[in-house]
N, C-alpha and C positions, 0 to 999 in steps of 0.2 A: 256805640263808641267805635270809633277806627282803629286799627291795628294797623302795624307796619313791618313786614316779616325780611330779610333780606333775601334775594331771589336768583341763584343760578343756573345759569342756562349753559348746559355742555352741547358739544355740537360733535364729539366725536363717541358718543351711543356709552360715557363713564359714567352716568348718573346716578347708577344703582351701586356702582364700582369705589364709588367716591363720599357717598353716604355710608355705607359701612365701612371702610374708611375710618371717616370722622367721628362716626358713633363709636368707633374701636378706641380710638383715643383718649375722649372725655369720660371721665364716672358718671355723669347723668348724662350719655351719650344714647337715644334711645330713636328707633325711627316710627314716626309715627303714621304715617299715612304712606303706601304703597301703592299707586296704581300702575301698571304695565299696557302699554298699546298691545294688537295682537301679535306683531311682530316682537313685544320682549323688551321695549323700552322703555322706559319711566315716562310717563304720559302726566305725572305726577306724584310727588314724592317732599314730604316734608319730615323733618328728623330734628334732634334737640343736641345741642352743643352747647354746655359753660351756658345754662340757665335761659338758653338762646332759642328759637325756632326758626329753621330757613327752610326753606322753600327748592327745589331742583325739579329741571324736567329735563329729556334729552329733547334738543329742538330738532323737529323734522325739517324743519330747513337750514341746509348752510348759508352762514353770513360771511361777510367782508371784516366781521372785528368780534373779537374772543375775548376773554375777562384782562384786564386794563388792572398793574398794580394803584392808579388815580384812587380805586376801592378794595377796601381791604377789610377783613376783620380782626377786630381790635382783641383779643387774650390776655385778662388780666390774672396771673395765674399765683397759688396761694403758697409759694413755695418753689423753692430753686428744683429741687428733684423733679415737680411736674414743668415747671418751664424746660429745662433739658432734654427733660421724657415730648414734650412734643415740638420742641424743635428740631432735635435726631429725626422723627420721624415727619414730619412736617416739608424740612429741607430736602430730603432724602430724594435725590429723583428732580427735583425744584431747582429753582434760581434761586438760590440768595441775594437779596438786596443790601441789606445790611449785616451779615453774620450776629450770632448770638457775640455780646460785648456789654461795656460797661461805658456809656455814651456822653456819662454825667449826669445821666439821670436815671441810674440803676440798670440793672440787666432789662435788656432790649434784643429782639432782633426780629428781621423784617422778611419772607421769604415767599419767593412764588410756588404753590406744591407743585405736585406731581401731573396735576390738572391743569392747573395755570392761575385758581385763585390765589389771592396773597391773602397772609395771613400777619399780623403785626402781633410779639410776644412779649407780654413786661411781668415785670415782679410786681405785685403790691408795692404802693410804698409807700413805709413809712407814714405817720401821721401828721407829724411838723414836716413832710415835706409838700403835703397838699396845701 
């Protein structure tokens, strides 16, 4: 069977910096696989977020293009308390795109971290609204 993991690629040597990190934030925030080059870099590295598994490595080579809000991951979170606990820390250092709001379709908010991935935040909702 095929799997399909979401995959980032840091280019300024965060990728160990930024999985713990994101494991700090979620309750089933756990890293799973650790590998380091000899010089100390994530050669690879996969960790669990909100029920998720991604993938990160630091790339030994610098590119011409860096993570693109175009992708993003989606947070559907079960309660306002954890939507604000990781949008504070999310935004923090980041771009906001959309700020945490109420957009007509419940609390939302859009933000580039501290690394440059974006991350899209929403409330559960509702059941007559799906």
């Amino acid at each position: 069977m095929s799997t399909m993991e979401p995959f980032l690629m840091f280019q300024g040597g965060e990728a160990e910096e930024a999985m713990t990190f994101y494991t700090g934030l979620f309750a089933d925030g756990e890293v799973l696989t650790l590998v380091r080059t000899p010089e100390g870099k994530v050669q690879q590295g996969v960790f669990r977020v909100a029920g998720q598994r991604v993938r990160c490595f630091d790339s030994p080579v610098e590119h011409a293009w860096d993570f693109t809000p175009g992708v993003s991951l989606f947070v559907t979170c079960d309660s306002r308390e954890e939507l604000e606990k990781l949008w504070a820390a999310l935004a923090e250092g980041g771009t906001p795109t959309m700020p945490l709001g109420d957009y007509g379709f419940g609390p939302f908010g859009f933000t580039a971290d501290r690394y440059g991935v974006s991350w899209q935040l929403a409330l559960e909702l509702p059941a007559d609204w799906r």
